[in-house]
Every structure is written in structure tokens, then in C-alpha cells.
C-alpha positions, 0 to 999 in steps of 0.5 A: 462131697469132694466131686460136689466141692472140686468142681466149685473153685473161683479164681482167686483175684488182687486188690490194694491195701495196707502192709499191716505193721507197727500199730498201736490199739484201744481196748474195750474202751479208751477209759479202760485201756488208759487205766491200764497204761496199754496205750502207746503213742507210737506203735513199734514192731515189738508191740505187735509181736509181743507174747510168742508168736502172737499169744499173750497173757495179759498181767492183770488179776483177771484170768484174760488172754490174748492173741495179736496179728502175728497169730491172726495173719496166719489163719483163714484170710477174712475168717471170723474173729471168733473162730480164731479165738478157739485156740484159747482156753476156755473158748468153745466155738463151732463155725457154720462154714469154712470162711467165716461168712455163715456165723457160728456158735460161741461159748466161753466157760460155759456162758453162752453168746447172750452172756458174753459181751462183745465188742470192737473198739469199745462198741458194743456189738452184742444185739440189744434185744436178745443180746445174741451175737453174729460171729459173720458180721465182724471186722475183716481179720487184715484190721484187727490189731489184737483180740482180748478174751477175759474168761470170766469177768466183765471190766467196770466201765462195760456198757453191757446189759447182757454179760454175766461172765465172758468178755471178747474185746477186739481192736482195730488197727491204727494209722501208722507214720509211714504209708503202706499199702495191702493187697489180699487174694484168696480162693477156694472150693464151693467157688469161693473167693475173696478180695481185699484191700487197705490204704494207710496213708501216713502223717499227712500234715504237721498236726501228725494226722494219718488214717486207713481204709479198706474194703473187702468182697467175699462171696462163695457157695454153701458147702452143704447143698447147692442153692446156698450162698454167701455175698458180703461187702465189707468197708473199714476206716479210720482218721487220728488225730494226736493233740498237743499233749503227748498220747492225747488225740481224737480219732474218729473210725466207721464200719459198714457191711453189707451181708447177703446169705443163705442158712444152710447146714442146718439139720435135725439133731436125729439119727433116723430121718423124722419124716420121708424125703419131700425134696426140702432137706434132710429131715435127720442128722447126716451120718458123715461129711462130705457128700453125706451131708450134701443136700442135692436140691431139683430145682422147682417152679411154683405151680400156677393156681386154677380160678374157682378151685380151693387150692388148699395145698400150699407150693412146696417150692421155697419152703426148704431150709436152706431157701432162707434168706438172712441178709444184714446191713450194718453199720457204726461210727465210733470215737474216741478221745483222750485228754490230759487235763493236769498231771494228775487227770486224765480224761476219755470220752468214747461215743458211738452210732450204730445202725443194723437191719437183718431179718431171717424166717422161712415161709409160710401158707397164707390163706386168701380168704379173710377169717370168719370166726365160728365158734372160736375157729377161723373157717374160709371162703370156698369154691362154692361157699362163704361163711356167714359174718363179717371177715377178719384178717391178719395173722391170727392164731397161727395162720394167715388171711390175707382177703385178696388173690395172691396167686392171681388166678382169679379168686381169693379162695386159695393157700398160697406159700409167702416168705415172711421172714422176722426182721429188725432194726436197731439204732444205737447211741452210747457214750463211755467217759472216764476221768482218772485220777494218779494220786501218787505213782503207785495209787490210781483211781477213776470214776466212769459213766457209760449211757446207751439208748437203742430203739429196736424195731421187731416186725414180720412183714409178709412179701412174695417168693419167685416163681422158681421159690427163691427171694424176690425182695430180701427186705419185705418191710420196703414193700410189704404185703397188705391186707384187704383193709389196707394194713400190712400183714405181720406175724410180730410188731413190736417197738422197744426202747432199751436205755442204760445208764451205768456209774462205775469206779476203780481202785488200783494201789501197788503195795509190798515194794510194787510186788502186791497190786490190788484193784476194787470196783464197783458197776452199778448199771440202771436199765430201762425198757419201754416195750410196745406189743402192737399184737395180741399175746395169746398165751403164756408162751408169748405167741401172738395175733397180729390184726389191725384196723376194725379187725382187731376190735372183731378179734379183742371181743372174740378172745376176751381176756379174762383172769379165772378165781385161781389167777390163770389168764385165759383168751388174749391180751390186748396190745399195749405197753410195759416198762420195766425197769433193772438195777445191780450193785456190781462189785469186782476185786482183784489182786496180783501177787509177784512170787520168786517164779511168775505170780498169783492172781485172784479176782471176784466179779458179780455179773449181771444179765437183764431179760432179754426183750423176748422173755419180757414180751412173753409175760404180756401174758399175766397181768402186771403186778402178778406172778410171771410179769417181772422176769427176774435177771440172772446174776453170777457171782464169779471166781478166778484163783490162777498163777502166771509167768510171762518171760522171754522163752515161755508164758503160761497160765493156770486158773481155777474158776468157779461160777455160781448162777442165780436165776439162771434162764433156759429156752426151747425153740418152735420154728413152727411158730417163731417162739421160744418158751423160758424156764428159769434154771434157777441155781447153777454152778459151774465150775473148772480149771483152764491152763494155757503154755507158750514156748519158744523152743529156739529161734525156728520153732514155737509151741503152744498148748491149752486146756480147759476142763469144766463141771456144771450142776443145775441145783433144782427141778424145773417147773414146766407146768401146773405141778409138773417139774423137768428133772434137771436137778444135779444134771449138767447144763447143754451145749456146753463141752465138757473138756477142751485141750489143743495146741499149735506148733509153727516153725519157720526156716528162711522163706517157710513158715509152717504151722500146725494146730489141732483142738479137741472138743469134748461131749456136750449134752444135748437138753437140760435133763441130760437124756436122750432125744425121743420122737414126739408127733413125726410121721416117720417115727413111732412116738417115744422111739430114741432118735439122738443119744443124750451127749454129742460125740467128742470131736477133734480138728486139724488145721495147717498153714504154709507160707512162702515169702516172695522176697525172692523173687524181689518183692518185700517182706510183706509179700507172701503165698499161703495155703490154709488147709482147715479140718485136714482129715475131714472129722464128721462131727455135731457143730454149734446148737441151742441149749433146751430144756426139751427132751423130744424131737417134733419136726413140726414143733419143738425141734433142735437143729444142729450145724454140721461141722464144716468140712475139709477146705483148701484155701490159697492167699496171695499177700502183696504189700507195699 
């Protein structure tokens, strides 16, 4: 891998931006952060640096932590927010490549990304559909004033359908009084470089208006193979506005991205390879890093077809892994507003738009013939015959007809390789207002109401591969392939309507002297979802038919839906449409308690998390009214008992927690067909203790140290069919580590600023029964054979910093080199996987890939500022 990567280094390249100083930041809402008094008109050097050397823990009843800009400035340059946050307690992350363009995998006490609530000046990022989160398409670190983590609980003005426990709340930089400018230029090995800059422009007039904005290119080769890659262009701004009263204003701020990438690095979770070799990959886990789990791919050209031959064999060129694309456009606006309406009222209001189209998917042997039906079964047109009958065509039972020449050669009688990616589209409104209320100085009270409206388009439109099997249109949706009869080919077309309506309110009284502080709330969010399913769904598991036009009703009177004696569905049920609609009462508690050294904290939470649209989708199946057609939400009820203290020389925290899930969700994945299969945990609890410490040793050197310990026990036996359960019962949930502990120690002498840090991640198990991985229909493997262990390996990862100021040599204070050196002694380990509930490995069907761990990388940073 060190020969493959050395020879693959760009140069690094200068752009203009904004010496990030004195700001001043929004929390998960404005709302949020005023009951908190955190806002602070002008920012000041202090406020940035509070905590030591960029850590802090907040003084709240809820176990949170915090890292500001004097941490983040001295990781990767660009890299993800959520890569950052892993030297917290609590925080497991696993990223999918060096520079943080490729995404990641994020668990937070065990909850995984579609149970934690994610957001950025109070919007919220998590997908609405499946409430995954994209740790690659987050705000470029230079903007990023501070990121929040509260570990398990969710604040009460949350405009989430998803969060059952964890937060992430990051803020993003506000204007300051001065003007500034930043220039930002990185390289590396896999020929990557990265730009970046930011303009801040100063009070502009006498109204105090200021603003910012930046821009930022990213591009680099993958690190596991060499035909992926990764191109991201980047735009951030933001105008404030301050109003007459002192701390009110308006501020209005944007977000735009553009991400063009390939999946890589995403391998079997197998010892022994599943199948031979056929040139698409690795067909098992890489043994080490470096060139070990570096594919080497021959380039290929798609083979011509021959007029009147059966060309039943699909291309193989284009059909690897990391030949997917996954491209994302993404944008948001965003405002915020605070008013002073009496020295007793406080009003903010904070509304959003939200727009994202991303698709991802492999290829597919789409059938040139249309289907003609006999007995149940699609048969084709050969060279020198058609079926009798009337053709379908779509996507029917797992399989393509398309009814026209795909490869041009003439006739219609062929298997052709097609890209037919997932794709969807989001637009997203929503508002979060409050209005507080300050009874007396030691008495607080504010009522919230947050509405979200998003309308989610889920399609898998059809297009062609080129001829040298790589993407020709990243979007198949702008042209997309029909069929005979004039209709595009999907694999899913559906349209969902996700509306959240939440009232919330808050207690905060100070008591005992102001030595006991005690806050109440109470969330009571009301979901509606309206989902139309344009296909056919075809079984329990949610697989579908996808045909239209007369096709569909040919196909509806071949696959009649029916309802045997005992209530099982048979046959196909027809497209339609569901609503269904979810409702919680949300309490929170909390106190804080000051003792002769620190103080004592506890808080309760009740967390609250929808189906996902997926899991709603999948019970098309049964009929409504029936068993399997209302999916349940899951909900937690959530436990913090810990002590603090925050001084001048140290800050440290410890917490014990506790979790108690009802109705909880577990998933195994088919990329063959592009479906998951839910099954419902039912109990779990989790439970464990984080502690975190930071010291300043004296003026030139800083430590911090952090730990996290953590204990699953799925209560029941998991119902996996008629009268057959998983035995998942007293086992520990997947994916989930066990043990985390790591540090970071930074010192500085004149000019140099050195940091070193290191974590280390604890064995997960690999499925839900806690067993090891057996081979299930490969060709390369004896059915039943052992191929993965039942836990991952513990791992550990060393990461250093230097910095050398350019003061002298005449420049500035904000002129600086830096070299990040991330995972120094290159570890080989398991990344980020899904959770199952599987206990087998089908390279065909049912299969858990793994992200090998990202390899030792060098990157150097020119910093100019102005």
C-alpha cells in the first residue's frame, strides 16, 4: 500500500478566507441556547478557548461535552465533525477514509446514527426517511465554532422523530466586528488536496451588520483501490443582523454542497474469501493494511453483443463495488431571531429549508425481452423463439424486462449490465419558536413549539454504464430509461409525506442559596406519515414489483393478493397508500447540586423514535388493522447520575447511565435485492459509566483523558418466523463496543505546538445472537464452515500534530504549518459495520460488509491569515 499511496500525492494549493477569532454560536436552537444564557453579543478570545485547550464540559444536569475551535484547528483540516468527536466519552466513530470525505459509522452509548439527533445551527440533519446520518457531507471544520455532545438525552424543543437517546449539536461561526481573511491548503498521499477559503467582512455599516463566507474544494483518490474517488465542493455563509435591544438580531445563513464519490473499502466480514477472484473485489475481510486491502482493478471494456445471439450473460465490467457511484447535492437555509419583548419575555424563532438529492446502488442484468408469464414464472424471447402471450414489462420479482435493444446489437433478446442506483429527494421545512419566560432571577420558564414538513421521493430509476463500465449519468432520474410501453423502469417508486408537529415546555428554578438548580420538561411530539408505494410489495420483507401501465394490471391478476384462514398474505399487494400517525408524552428531569468540590448531577429523559419509513413500507404487506401493519416506535427511558467540577487548572467528569429500551428494532441487510428485514429486539438494557479529565499541567502542556465502559442485555428471544425464534436472549447487542479509553496530551514551546493522541476501541460483536459468522450458499465455502469469529478485534489508534507559527518570518499569529499524521503506526483493524440480527455470511444474499480501517496517512496544511 506504501509504494500504491507515495506515488499519489497532489500539490497542495492557497486560497482566501477568514482568521477564525472571536465568535460567538447558536446551540441546537436559538430557543435552546437563550434558556441557557450561552448567548453572548460579542464574542471574545475567552469565549472561544473556554475549557482547556478546546475541551469543556458544559454545567448542565445532562451529562454533555464539548469541543471548541481551539481542538478542532488542530485535527485533519476539512475533516468530519464526526471523526472529531471520538475523543469523547462515550463516542465510538469509525471513519471510511483519512480526510473525511467518504462518511463513517457513529455510535454514541451504544445508540447507533438513526437514534441520534443530529444537527447544525439547530437544523436537522439526520435523513427523514430512514434517519441515517452522512458523517461526509457536514460543515467544513474551519466553520465550525464548537460541536456539543449530550450522551444520552435529547433537549426539549428537539425537532426530531428519530432520537431515542444521543445528541450532536454543532454551531457554526459568527461574523465578527473586524474583518478577517483565511487562507487554507492541504495535501496528501492518494493524490489529495484540499482548498480552502473564508471572508469575513466586518461591521459593515452603523446598523452593526457583518457577515462571512467560504468556500472549499476537496478532491482525492481512494486509499483501497485505484478507480475510486472523492470530489466535494463546498459553500458557507452567513449575514447578522443585531437589533436595537442589546442580544437581539436576525441572522440569516446558507449551505450548499456538491459531493461526487465512489464506495470503497468495503469488504465481507470474512476470513476466507466467499467466492474466487472474478476481478470485482475482494470477496472476504483483508488480513492486513496497506497493500493487503489494496484491490488492484484491470481495466475493462464492456463486450459488444452479436445480432441474433441470446447474450444471456451479463458484462462484468462495472458491476464491482467500488465502481458505485454516491453522489449528493445538498443544500440549506437557515434563520434565526431573537427578540426581547419585555424584561420578562423573550421571544426566537428559527426557520429552515432544506433540499438534498443522493442516490447510491450497484448494477444490475436487465433482460431485453419483455416478461411473458407461464405458470407463475417470467420466461424470455430467444434467438430462435417467443413465448406465447402478451409481455410484461418492469421490474418484476427481482428481475428486469426492458422490451427494447439495450446494447444496440440489433435484437431485443439479450441480458445487459444497467446501473440502477436508489435515489431520493428530500425538501424540508421547519420551525422551532419559543417564547421565555423570567419570573423572578432564579425562576425560568418557556414553552416551544417546533413543525417539520418533509416530502421524500424514494426512486431507482434505470440508466446506462460506459463502455469502459464507469458512470455516464450520476443522476438516472434526469434521463431515465423506459420501457416499451413509454414508462421508466424503477426498482422502488414511492412518495412519502413526514409532518411533525411538537409542543414542549421548560422549568428551570435555583434553590438552597443557588446551590441546587432543578429543571422539568415535558415533549410531546405528533407525527404524521402519508406513504404512497407506486410497486407492488411482494412479501413480508418489503420486496417489490415495480410495473406500470397495462403491465400492472396483467401482473396484479397474475399475483392476486389473498388472505389464507389463518391470516397469512400470499400473492402481491397492490400499490397504495397508508397513513399512519405517532404521538409520545416526553418527560425530562434534572438537577444540578454544588458540593464543597464540583457538583452532582441527575437527570432522566424519555426518548422517543418513529419507524423508519422503511419498516412502515415493509407492512404494505398485511393488510391494515392487522398484525405487522402498525409498526411500533421504540422508546427509552434514559438515566444520568455523575459528578463535575470545572476550574481554572482542571475539568473532569463522571457518569453513570443507564438505558432501558422497549420495542427496540433490529435489521439484516440483502444487497442483492436492496432490502432490509426488521425484527423487533423488544427489551434491551444498556447500561455503563463514562468519565472524562482535563488537566493543565503548567503554562506549555495540556492532558486529557477519557473512558467509557458499556454492558448490553437483549431481554427476549427474537421471533424470526412461524414458531421459530434467534436466540438473542441475555446476549449483547452488535456493533456496539464494549470498552473505549484515550487520551491527548499537547504541549507548546515558543513557535511549536505539538499534540499526540490515541484511542482505543474495544471488541464488538458481530450479530445479535453473539456467534460467529457461518458460510451460507457460497461457491467457495462448505456451507456451515466458520468464516468470521463472533466479536471484532479491539484496536487502537495513534494520531500526531505539529505546528510551526510563521511569526517568524513576519507573518501573523494566524499563519501557521501543520503536519497530521493519523493512525502512526498503521493498525489494521475491522471499521464501521451494521448491526444484524444474521448469523451467516451469503455473498449473493444476506451479507455484512465491514469498512476496513483507514490507513496511516500524512497530511500538511498551509494556514494563512489576514
Amino acid at each position: 500500500m506504501k509504494s500504491n499511496r507515495a506515488r499519489r500525492y497532489g500539490a497542495g494549493l492557497i486560497t482566501l478566507g477568514l482568521a477564525l477569532a472571536n465568535s460567538q454560536a447558536f446551540a441546537q436552537s436559538t430557543g435552546t441556547l437563550d434558556f441557557d444564557k450561552e448567548i453572548v453579543v460579542t464574542g471574545t478570545h475567552d469565549k472561544l478557548t473556554k475549557g482547556i485547550d478546546g475541551f469543556v464540559i458544559p454545567d448542565t444536569s445532562k451529562a454533555k461535552a464539548e469541543l471548541n475551535q481551539a481542538f478542532i484547528e488542530h485535527q485533519v483540516p476539512g475533516q468530519s465533525i464526526n471523526d472529531i468527536i471520538n475523543y469523547l466519552p462515550g463516542v465510538s466513530f469509525q471513519n471510511n477514509d483519512p480526510y473525511g470525505g467518504a462518511g463513517g459509522t457513529l455510535t454514541i452509548r451504544g445508540f447507533d446514527a438513526s437514534r441520534i439527533s443530529e444537527t447544525f445551527d439547530g437544523v436537522t440533519l439526520n435523513d427523514d426517511g430512514n434517519y441515517a446520518l452522512y458523517a461526509q457531507e457536514l460543515l467544513d471544520t474551519e466553520v465550525i465554532d464548537k460541536v456539543t455532545v449530550n450522551l444520552g438525552t435529547t433537549d426539549v424543543d428537539s425537532p426530531t422523530s428519530s432520537a431515542s437517546g444521543s445528541t450532536v449539536n454543532f454551531t457554526s461561526h459568527m461574523p465578527t466586528d473586524e474583518k478577517h481573511a483565511k487562507l487554507v491548503a492541504s495535501f496528501g498521499p492518494d493524490l489529495y488536496y484540499r482548498v480552502f477559503g473564508m471572508v469575513d467582512t466586518g461591521v459593515l455599516n452603523a446598523s452593526g451588520t457583518k457577515a462571512w463566507f467560504s468556500a472549499s474544494k476537496t478532491q482525492n483518490d481512494s486509499p483501497f483501490n485505484n478507480y475510486g474517488h472523492i470530489r466535494k465542493h463546498e459553500f458557507n455563509g452567513r449575514i447578522y443582523q443585531p437589533l436595537a435591544h442589546a442580544g437581539d438580531f436576525i441572522s440569516l445563513a446558507g449551505f450548499y454542497v456538491v459531493l461526487r464519490n465512489n464506495f470503497s473499502g468495503s469488504d465481507p466480514l470474512s476470513n476466507v474469501p466467499l467466492a474466487s477472484d472474478s476481478g470485482t473485489g475482494f470477496t472476504y475481510f483483508p488480513a492486513s493494511t496497506g497493500a493487503g486491502s489494496f484491490y488492484t482493478y484491470q481495466p475493462c471494456s464492456v463486450a459488444t453483443g452479436t445480432k441474433g445471439v441470446a447474450d444471456t450473460k451479463p458484462n462484468a465490467c462495472g458491476t464491482a463495488f467500488d465502481y458505485r457511484d454516491n453522489p449528493a447535492n445538498l443544500m440549506n437555509i437557515r434563520a434565526a431571531m431573537k427578540l426581547t419583548l419585555s424584561d420578562k419575555l423573550t421571544f426566537t424563532f428559527d426557520p429552515s429549508y432544506q433540499f438534498t438529492k443522493a442516490n447510491g446502488g450497484g448494477t444490475t442484468g436487465a433482460y431485453e425481452s419483455g416478461c411473458y408469464l407461464i405458470a407463475g414464472k417470467c420466461q424470455t424471447a430467444g434467438a430462435t423463439s417467443t413465448p406465447s402471450g402478451t409481455p410484461l414489462y418492469g421490474y418484476i420479482n427481482g428481475s428486469y424486462y426492458i422490451g427494447s435493444d439495450l446494447n444496440h446489437d440489433g435484437d431485443a433478446i439479450d441480458r445487459v449490465t444497467m446501473l440502477v442506483p436508489s435515489e431520493t429527494k428530500t425538501h424540508r421545512v421547519a420551525a422551532t419558536t419559543s417564547l421565555r419566560y423570567d419570573a423572578s432571577p432564579t425562576q425560568t420558564m418557556r414553552l416551544a413549539y417546533a413543525f417539520a414538513r418533509s416530502d421524500i421521493t424514494q426512486s431507482g430509476e434505470m440508466t446506462f454504464i460506459g463502455t469502459d463500465g464507469g458512470t455516464i449519468q450520476p443522476f438516472p432520474t434526469e434521463t431515465p430509461l423506459l420501457d416499451a410501453s413509454g414508462n421508466a423502469i424503477q426498482k422502488r417508486d414511492t412518495e412519502s409525506i413526514a409532518m411533525l408537529n411538537q409542543v414542549s415546555g421548560e422549568y428551570r428554578g435555583k434553590f438552597l442559596d443557588n446551590h441546587l438548580t432543578i429543571t422539568l420538561g415535558l415533549r410531546v411530539p405528533f407525527l404524521h406519515r402519508e406513504l404512497q408505494n407506486y410497486c407492488f410489495t411482494r412479501n413480508s420483507g418489503g420486496s417489490v414489483s415495480c410495473v406500470f401501465g397495462a403491465s400492472q394490471a396483467a401482473y396484479a391478476a397474475a399475483f392476486p393478493y389473498a388472505l389464507s384462514t389463518s391470516g397469512t398474505p400470499s400473492g402481491s399487494a397492490l400499490p397504495q397508500t397508508r397513513t399512519y400517525n405517532y404521538s409520545a408524552v416526553l418527560p425530562n428531569a434534572g438537577l444540578t447540586y454544588i458540593l464543597p468540590v464540583g457538583e452532582t448531577f441527575f437527570n432522566y429523559s424519555k426518548g422517543f423514535s418513529a419507524p423508519q419509513t422503511t419498516a412502515l413500507y415493509q407492512s404494505f404487506y398485511f393488510p391494515q388493522g392487522t398484525a405487522g401493519a402498525q409498526p411500533g416506535p421504540e422508546k427509552t427511558d434514559n438515566f444520568d447520575l455523575g459528578w463535575r467540577i470545572n476550574g481554572h487548572a482542571i475539568t473532569a467528569q463522571v457518569d453513570l447511565w443507564y438505558t432501558h429500551f422497549t420495542n427496540r428494532l433490529g435489521q439484516s441487510y440483502n444487497p442483492t435485492e436492496g432490502t432490509s428485514i426488521y425484527s423487533n429486539l423488544g427489551t434491551v438494557n444498556r447500561y455503563g459509566i463514562d468519565a472524562d479529565l482535563a488537566y493543565h499541567i503548567n503554562e506549555h502542556a495540556t492532558a486529557m483523558l477519557f473512558g467509557s465502559g458499556l454492558h448490553s442485555k437483549i431481554q427476549d428471544n427474537v421471533i424470526s418466523g412461524v414458531g421459530t425464534y434467534l436466540a438473542t436472549a441475555g446476549k449483547f447487542e452488535s456493533g456496539v463496543p464494549e470498552y473505549t479509553f484515550g487520551g491527548r496530551l499537547q504541549g507548546n514551546y515558543g513557535p511549536v505546538t505539538f499534540g499526540i493522541q490515541a484511542k482505543h476501541t474495544g471488541p464488538r460483536f458481530v450479530n445479535d445472537e453473539n456467534l460467529p459468522y457461518t458460510s451460507s450458499g457460497n461457491t467457495g465455502v462448505v456451507d456451515g464452515t466458520v468464516v468470521y469469529p463472533a466479536k471484532t478485534p479491539a484496536y487502537t489508534l495513534v494520531d500526531l500534530d505539529l505546528r510551526m507559527a510563521l511569526s517568524a518570518i513576519g507573518l501573523n499569529q494566524a499563519s501557521y504549518v501543520q503536519l497530521n499524521a493519523t493512525n502512526v503506526f498503521n493498525e489494521h483493524y475491522v471499521g464501521g459495520f451494521s448491526a444484524t440480527t444474521s448469523t451467516t455470511q451469503t455473498l449473493t444474499g444476506t451479507l455484512t460488509n465491514a469498512q476496513v480501517g483507514a490507513p496511516r496517512t500524512v497530511i500538511a496544511t498551509l494556514v494563512l491569515g489576514f
